[in-house]
N, CA, C and O of each residue as an XYZ file, in Angstrom:
692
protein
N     -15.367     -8.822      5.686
C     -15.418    -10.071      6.424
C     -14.283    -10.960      5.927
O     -14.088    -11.340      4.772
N     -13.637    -11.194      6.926
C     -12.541    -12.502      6.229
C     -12.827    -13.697      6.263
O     -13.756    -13.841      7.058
N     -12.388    -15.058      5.625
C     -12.092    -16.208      5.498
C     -12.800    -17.147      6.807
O     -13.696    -17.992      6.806
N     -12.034    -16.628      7.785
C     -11.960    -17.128      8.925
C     -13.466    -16.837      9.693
O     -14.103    -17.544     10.473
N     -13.717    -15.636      9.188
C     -15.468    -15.394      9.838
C     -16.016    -16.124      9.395
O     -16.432    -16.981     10.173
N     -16.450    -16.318      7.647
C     -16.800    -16.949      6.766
C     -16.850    -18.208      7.017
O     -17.848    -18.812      6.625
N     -15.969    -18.821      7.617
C     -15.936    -19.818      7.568
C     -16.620    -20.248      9.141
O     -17.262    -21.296      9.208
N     -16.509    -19.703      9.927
C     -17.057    -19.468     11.339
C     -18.775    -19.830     11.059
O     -19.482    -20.638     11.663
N     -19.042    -19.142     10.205
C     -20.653    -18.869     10.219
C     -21.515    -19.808      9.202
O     -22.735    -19.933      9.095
N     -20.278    -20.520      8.386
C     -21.093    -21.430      8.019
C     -20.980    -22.552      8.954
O     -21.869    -23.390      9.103
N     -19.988    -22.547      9.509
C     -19.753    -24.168     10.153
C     -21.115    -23.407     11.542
O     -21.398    -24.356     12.274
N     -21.515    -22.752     11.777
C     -22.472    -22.373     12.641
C     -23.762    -22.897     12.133
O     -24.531    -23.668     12.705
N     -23.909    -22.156     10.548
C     -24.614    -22.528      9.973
C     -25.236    -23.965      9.626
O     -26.419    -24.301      9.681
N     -23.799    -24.933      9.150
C     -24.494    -25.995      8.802
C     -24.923    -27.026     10.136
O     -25.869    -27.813     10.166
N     -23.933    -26.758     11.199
C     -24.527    -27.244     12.408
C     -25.823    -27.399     13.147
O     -26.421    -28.286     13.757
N     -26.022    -25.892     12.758
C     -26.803    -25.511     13.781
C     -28.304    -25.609     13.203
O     -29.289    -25.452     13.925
N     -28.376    -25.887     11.813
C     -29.780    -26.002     11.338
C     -29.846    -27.165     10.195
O     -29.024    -27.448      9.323
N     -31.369    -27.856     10.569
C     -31.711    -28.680      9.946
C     -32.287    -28.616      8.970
O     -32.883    -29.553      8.438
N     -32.188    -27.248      8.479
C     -34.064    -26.805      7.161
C     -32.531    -26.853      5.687
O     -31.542    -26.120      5.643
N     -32.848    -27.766      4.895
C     -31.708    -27.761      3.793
C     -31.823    -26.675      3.175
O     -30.824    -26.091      2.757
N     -33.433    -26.058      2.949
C     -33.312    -24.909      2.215
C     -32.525    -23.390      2.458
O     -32.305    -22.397      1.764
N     -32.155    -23.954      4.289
C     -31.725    -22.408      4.945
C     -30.512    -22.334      4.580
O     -29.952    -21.313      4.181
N     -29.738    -24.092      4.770
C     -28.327    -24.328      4.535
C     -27.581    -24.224      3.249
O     -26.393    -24.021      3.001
N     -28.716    -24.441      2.448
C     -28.099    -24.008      0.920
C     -28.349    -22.349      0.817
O     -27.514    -21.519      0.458
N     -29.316    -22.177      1.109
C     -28.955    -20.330      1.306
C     -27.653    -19.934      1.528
O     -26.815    -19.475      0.752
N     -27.596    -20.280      3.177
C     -26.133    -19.855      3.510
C     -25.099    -20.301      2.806
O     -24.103    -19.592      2.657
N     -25.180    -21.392      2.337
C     -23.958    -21.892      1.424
C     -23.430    -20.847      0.093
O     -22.365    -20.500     -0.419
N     -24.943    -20.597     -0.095
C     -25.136    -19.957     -1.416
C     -24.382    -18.768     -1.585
O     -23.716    -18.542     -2.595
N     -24.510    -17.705     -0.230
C     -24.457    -16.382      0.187
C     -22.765    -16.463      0.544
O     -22.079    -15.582      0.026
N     -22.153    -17.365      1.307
C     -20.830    -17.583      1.580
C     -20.152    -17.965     -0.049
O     -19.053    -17.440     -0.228
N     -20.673    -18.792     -1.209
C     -20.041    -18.602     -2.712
C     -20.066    -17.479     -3.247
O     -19.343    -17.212     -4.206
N     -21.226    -16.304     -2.513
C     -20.854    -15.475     -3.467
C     -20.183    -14.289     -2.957
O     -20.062    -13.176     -3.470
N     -19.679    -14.851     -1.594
C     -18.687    -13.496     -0.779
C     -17.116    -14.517     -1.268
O     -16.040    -13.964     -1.498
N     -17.267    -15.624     -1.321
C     -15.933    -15.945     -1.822
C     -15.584    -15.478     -3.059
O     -14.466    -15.006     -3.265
N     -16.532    -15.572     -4.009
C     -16.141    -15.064     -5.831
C     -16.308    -13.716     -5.680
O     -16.333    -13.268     -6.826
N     -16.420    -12.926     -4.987
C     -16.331    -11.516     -4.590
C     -14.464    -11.280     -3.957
O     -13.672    -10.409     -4.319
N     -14.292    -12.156     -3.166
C     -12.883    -11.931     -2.606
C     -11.905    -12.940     -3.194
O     -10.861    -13.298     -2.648
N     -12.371    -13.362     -4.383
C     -11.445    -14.104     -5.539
C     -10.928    -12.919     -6.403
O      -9.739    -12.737     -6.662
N     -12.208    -11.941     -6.924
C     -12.491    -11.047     -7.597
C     -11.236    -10.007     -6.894
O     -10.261     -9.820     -7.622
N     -11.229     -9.374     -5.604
C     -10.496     -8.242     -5.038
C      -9.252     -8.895     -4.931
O      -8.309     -8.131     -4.723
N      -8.951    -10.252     -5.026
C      -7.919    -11.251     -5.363
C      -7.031    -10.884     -6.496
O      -5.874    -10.465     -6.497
N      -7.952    -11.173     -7.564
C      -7.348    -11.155     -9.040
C      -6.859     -9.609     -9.204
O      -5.799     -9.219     -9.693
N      -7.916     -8.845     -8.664
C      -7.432     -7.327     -8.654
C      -5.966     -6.742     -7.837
O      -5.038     -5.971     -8.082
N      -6.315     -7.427     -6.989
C      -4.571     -6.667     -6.273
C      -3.334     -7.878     -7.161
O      -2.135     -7.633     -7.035
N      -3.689     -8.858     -7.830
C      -2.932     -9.608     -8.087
C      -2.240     -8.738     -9.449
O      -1.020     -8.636     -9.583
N      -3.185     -8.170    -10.368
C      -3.228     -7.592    -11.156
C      -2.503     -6.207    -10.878
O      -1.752     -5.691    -11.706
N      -2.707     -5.816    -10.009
C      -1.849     -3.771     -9.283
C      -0.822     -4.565     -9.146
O      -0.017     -4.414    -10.065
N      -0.561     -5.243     -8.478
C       0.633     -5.698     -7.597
C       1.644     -6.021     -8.959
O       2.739     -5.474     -9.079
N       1.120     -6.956     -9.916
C       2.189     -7.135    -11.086
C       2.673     -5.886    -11.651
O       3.860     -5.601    -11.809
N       1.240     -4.849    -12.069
C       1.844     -3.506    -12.941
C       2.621     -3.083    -12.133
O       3.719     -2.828    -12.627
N       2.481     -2.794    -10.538
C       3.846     -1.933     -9.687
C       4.767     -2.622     -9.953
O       5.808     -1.971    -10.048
N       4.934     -4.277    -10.223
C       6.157     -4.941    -10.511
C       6.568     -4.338    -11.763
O       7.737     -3.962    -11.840
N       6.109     -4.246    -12.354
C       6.621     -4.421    -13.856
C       7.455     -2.653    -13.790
O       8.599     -2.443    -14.195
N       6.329     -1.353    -13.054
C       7.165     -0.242    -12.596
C       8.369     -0.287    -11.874
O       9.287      0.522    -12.009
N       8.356     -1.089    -11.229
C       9.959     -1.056    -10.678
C      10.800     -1.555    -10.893
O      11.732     -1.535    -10.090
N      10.873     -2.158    -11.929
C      11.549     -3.311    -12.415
C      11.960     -2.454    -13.699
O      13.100     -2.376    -14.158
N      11.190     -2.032    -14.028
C      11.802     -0.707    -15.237
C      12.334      0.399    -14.547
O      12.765      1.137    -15.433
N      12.556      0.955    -13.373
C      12.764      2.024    -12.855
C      14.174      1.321    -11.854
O      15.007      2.046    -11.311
N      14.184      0.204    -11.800
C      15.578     -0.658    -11.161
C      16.419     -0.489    -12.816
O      17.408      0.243    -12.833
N      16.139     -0.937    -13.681
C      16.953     -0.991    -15.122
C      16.889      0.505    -15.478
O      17.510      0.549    -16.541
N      16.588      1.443    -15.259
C      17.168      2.686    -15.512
C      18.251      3.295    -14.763
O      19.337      3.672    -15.203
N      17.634      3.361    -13.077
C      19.002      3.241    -12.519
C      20.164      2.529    -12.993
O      21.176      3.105    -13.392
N      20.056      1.589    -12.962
C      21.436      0.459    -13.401
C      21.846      0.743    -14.732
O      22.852      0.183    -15.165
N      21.167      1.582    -15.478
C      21.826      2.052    -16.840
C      22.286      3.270    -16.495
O      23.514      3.257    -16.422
N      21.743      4.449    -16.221
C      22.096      5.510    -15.482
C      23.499      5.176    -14.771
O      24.543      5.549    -15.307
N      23.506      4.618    -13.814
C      24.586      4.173    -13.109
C      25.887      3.442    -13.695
O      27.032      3.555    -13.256
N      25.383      2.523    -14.986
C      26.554      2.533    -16.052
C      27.018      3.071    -16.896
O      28.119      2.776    -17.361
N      26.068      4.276    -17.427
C      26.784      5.240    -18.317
C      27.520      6.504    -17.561
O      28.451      7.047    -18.156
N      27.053      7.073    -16.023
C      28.208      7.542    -15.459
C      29.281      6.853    -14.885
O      30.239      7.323    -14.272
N      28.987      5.549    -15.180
C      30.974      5.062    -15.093
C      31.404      5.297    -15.860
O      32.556      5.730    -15.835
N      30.520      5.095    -17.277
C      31.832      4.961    -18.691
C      32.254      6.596    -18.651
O      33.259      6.969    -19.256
N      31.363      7.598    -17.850
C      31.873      9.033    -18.507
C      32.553      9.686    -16.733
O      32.737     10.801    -16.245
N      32.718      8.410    -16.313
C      33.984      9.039    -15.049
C      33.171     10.080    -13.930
O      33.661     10.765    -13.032
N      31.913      9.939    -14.299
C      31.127     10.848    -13.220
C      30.730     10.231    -12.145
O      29.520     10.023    -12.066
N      31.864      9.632    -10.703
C      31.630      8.961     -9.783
C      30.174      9.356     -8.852
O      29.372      8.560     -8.364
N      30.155     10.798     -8.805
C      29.162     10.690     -7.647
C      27.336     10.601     -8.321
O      26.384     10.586     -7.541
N      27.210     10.566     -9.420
C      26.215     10.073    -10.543
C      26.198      8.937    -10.180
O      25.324      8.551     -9.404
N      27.059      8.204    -10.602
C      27.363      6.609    -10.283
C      26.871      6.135     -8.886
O      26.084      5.232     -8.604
N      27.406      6.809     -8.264
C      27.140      6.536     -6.680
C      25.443      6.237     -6.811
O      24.902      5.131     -6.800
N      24.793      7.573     -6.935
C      23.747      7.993     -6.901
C      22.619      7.312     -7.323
O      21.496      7.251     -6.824
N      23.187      6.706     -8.526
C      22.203      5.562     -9.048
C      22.347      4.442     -8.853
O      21.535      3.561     -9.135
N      23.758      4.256     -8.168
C      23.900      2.867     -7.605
C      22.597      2.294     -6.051
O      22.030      1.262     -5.691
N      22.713      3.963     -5.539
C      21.538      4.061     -4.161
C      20.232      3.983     -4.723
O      19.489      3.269     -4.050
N      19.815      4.382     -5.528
C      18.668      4.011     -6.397
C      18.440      2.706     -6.963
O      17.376      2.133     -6.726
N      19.104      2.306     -7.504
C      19.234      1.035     -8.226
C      19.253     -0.549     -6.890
O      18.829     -1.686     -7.097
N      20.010      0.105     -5.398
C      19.936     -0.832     -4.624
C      18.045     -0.745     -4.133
O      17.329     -1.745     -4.099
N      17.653      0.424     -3.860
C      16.200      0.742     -3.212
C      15.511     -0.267     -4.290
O      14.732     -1.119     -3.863
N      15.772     -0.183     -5.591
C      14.379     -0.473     -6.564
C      14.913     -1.705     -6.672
O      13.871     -2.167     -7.136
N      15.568     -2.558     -6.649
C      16.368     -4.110     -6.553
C      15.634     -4.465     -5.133
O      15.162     -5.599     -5.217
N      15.435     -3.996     -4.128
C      14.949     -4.280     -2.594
C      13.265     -4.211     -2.794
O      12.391     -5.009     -2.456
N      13.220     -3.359     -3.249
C      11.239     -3.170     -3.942
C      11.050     -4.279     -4.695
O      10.183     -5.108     -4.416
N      12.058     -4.410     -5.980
C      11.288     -5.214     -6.525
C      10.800     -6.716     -5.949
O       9.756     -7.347     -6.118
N      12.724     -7.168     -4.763
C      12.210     -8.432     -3.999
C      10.987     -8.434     -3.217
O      10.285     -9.400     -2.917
N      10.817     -7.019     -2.891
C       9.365     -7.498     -1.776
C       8.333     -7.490     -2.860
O       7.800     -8.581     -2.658
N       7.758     -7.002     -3.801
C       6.781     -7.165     -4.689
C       7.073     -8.679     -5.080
O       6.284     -9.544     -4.699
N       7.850     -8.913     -5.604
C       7.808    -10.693     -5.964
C       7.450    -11.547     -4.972
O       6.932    -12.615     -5.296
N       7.707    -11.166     -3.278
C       7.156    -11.763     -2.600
C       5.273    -11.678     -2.412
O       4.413    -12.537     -2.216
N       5.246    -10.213     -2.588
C       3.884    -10.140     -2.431
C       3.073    -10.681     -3.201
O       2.019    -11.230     -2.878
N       3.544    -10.549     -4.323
C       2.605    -11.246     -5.358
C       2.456    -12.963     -5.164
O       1.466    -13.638     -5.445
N       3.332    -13.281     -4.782
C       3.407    -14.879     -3.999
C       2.271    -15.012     -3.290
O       1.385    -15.859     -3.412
N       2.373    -14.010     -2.455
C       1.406    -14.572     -1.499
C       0.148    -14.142     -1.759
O      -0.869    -14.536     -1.188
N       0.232    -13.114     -2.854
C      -1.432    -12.968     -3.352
C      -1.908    -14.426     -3.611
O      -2.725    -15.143     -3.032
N      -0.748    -14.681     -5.163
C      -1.501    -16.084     -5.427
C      -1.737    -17.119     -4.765
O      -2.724    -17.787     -5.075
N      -0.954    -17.498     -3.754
C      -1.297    -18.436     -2.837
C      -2.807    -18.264     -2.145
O      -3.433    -19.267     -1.802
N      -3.314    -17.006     -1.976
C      -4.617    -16.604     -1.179
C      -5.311    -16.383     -2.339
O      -6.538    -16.447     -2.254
N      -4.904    -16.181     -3.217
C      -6.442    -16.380     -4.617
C      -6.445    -18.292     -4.357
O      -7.341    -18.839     -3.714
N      -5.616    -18.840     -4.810
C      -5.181    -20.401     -4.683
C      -6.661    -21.047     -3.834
O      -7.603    -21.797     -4.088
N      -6.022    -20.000     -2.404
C      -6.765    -20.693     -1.081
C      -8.391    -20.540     -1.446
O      -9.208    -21.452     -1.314
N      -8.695    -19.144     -1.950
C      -9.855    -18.814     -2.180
C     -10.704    -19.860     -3.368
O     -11.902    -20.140     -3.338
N      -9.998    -20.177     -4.073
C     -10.233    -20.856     -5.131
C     -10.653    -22.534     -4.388
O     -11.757    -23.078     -4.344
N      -9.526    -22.952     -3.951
C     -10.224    -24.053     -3.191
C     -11.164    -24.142     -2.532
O     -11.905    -25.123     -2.594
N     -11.461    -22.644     -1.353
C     -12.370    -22.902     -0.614
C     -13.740    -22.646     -1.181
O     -14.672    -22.868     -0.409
N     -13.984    -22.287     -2.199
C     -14.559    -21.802     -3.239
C     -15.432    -23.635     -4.171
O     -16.458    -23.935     -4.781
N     -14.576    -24.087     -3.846
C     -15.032    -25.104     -4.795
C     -15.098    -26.422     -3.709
O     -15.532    -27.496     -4.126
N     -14.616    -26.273     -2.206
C     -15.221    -27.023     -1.271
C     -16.164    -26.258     -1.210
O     -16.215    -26.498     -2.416
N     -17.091    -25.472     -0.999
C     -18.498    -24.649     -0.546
C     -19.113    -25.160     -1.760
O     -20.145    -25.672     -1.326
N     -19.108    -25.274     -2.596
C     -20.026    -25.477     -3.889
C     -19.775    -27.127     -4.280
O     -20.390    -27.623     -5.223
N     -18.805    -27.930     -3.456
C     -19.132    -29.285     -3.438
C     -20.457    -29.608     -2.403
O     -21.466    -30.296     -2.554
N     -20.069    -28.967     -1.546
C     -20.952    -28.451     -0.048
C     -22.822    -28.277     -0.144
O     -23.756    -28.739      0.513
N     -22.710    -27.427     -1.244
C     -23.914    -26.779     -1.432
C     -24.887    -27.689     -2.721
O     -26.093    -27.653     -2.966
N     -24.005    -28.299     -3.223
C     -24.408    -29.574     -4.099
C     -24.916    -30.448     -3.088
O     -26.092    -30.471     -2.723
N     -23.963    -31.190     -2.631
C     -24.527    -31.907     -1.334
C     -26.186    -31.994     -0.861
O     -27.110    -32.806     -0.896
N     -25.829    -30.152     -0.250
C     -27.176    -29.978      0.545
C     -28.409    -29.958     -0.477
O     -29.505    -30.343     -0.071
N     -28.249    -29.513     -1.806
C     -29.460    -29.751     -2.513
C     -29.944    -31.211     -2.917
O     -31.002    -31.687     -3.329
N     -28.651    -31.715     -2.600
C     -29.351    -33.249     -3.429
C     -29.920    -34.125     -2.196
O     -30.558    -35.176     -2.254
N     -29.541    -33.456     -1.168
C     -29.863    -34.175      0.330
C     -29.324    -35.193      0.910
O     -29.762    -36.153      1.544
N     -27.706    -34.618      0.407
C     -26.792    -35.496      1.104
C     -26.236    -34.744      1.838
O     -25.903    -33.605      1.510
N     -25.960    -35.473      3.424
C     -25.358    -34.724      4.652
C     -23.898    -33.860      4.099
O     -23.051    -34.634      3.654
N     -23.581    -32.660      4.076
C     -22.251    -32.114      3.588
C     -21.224    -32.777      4.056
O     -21.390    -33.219      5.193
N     -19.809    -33.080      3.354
C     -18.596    -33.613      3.876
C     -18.263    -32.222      4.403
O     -18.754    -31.130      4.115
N     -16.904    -32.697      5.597
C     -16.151    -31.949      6.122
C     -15.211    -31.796      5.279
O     -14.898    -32.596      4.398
N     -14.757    -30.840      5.494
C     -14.007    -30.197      3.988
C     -12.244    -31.036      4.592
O     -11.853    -31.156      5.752
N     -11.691    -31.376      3.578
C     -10.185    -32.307      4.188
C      -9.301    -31.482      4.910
O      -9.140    -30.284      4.675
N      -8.744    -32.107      5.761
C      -7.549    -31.592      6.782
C      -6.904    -30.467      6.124
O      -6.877    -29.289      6.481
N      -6.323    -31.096      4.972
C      -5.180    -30.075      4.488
C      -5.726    -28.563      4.109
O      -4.825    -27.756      3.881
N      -6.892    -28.138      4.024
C      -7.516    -27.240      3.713
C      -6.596    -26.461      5.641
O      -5.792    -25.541      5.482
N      -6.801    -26.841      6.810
C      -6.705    -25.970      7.734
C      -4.781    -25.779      7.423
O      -4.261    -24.746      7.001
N      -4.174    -26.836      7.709
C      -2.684    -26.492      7.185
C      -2.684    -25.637      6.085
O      -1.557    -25.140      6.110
N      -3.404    -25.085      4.950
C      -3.163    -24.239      3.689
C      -3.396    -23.440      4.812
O      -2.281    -23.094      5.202
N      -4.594    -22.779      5.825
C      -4.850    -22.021      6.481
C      -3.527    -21.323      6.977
O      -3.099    -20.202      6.702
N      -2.996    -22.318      7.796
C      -1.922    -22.131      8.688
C      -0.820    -21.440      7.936
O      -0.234    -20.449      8.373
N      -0.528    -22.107      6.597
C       0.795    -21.527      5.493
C       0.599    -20.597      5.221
O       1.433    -19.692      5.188
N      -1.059    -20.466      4.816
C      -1.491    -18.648      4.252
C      -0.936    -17.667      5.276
O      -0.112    -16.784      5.037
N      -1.625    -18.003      6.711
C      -1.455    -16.867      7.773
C      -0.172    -16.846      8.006
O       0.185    -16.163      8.966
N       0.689    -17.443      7.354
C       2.376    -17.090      8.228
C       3.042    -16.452      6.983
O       3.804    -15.496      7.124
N       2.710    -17.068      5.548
C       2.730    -16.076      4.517
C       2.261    -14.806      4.483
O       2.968    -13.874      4.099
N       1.099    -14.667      4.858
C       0.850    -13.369      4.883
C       1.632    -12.639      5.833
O       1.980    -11.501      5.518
N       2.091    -13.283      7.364
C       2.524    -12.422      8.715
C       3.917    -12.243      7.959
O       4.589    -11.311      8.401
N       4.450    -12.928      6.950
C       6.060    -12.508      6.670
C       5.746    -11.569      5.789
O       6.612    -10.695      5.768
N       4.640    -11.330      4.856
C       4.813    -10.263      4.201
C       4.589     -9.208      4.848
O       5.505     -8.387      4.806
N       3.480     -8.870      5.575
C       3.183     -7.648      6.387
C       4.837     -7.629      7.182
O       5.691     -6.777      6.935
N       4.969     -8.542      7.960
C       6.369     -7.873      8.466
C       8.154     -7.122      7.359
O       9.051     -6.298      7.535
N       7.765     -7.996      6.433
C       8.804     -7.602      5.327
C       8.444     -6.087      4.572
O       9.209     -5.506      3.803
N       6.823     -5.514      5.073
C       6.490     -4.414      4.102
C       7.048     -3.327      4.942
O       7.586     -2.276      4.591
N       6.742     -3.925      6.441
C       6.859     -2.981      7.513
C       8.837     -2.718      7.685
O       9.307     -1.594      7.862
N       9.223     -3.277      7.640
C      10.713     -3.892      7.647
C      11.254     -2.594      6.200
O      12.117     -1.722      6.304
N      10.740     -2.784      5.474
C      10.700     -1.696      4.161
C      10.414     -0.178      4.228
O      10.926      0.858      3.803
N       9.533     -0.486      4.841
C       9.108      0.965      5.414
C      10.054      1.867      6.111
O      10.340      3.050      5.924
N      10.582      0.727      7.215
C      11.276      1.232      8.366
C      12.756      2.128      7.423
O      13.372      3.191      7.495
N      12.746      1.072      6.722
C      14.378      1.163      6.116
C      14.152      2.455      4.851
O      15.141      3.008      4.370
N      13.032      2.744      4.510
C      13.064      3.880      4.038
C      13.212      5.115      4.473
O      13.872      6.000      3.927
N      12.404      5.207      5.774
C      12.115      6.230      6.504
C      13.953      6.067      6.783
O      14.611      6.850      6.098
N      14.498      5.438      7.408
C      15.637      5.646      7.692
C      16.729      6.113      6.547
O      17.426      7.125      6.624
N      16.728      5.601      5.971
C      17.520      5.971      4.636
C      16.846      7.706      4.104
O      17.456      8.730      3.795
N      15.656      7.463      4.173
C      15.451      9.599      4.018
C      16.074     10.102      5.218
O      16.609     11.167      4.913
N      16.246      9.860      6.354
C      16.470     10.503      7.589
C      18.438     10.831      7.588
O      19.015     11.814      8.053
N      19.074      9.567      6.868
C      20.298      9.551      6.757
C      20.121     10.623      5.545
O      20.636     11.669      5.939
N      19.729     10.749      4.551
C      19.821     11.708      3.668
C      19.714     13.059      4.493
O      20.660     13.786      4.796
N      18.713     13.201      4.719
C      18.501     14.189      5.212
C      19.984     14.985      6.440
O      20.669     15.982      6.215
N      20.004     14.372      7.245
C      21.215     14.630      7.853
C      22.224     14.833      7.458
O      22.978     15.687      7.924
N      22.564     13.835      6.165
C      23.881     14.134      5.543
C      23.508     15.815      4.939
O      24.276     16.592      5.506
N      22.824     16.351      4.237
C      22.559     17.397      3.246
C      22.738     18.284      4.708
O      23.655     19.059      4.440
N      22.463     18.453      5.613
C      22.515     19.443      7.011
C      23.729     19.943      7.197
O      23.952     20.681      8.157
């Protein structure tokens, strides 16, 4: 379930019923699908750094590779790890992006996380819930175009791999 359901079904929720005990339920049940997708948050935030930290060591081998066959005059070595060294320099920019936009969506989660549990305070003490502030839907808006540039930048990566094996490939023919 994403964000956007989540968030669908409480605003259904708190609308649509008057029993506080039902509304703090639901409140309750929506905190603990958010600290669940804080949780799968921190986790890809966590993969996403170690693949950084792999390519980022595997970009500095190339680029050493690629400088010790200059010093020993072995151009097409050189070459070779220079094409390597550009791929894992291009990986590593899209991982730095991704990880951006993880944290920005742990960020989001985190806020929305702690509007629901201002929320759910509220409803126990039997005060009508606030509407959660404007800027919460603009973070919305930044997340979803963050995220649409990364999915398009992964896809964009993809493409350019598949192509770059395909030019290999042809050349070796």
């Amino acid at each position: 379930m994403g964000l956007d359901d989540l968030r669908a079904r409480l605003d259904r929720l708190l609308s649509g019923l008057p029993d506080r005990r039902t509304q703090a339920a639901g409140l309750h049940d929506a905190l603990v699908e958010l600290k669940v997708a804080a949780g799968v948050n921190r986790d890809a935030l966590a993969a996403a750094e170690r693949e950084l930290a792999r390519e980022q060591q595997h970009l500095a081998d190339a680029e050493r590779r690629g400088r010790l066959a200059t010093e020993i005059g072995d151009a097409e070595t050189g070459r070779i790890a220079d094409e390597y060294a550009a791929r894992h320099r291009e990986r590593v920019g899209l991982l730095e992006r991704k990880l951006s936009v993880i944290r920005d969506e742990l960020a989001y989660v985190e806020r929305e996380y702690q509007s629901l549990a201002a929320q759910l305070q509220s409803v126990r003490q039997g005060v009508p819930p606030v509407e959660p502030p404007p800027i919460l839907e603009a973070d919305q808006r930044e997340l979803d175009a963050l995220r649409m540039r990364a999915e398009r930048e992964a896809k964009d990566q993809a493409v350019q791999q598949q192509l770059d094996l395909l030019k290999k490939k042809l050349g070796k023919q």
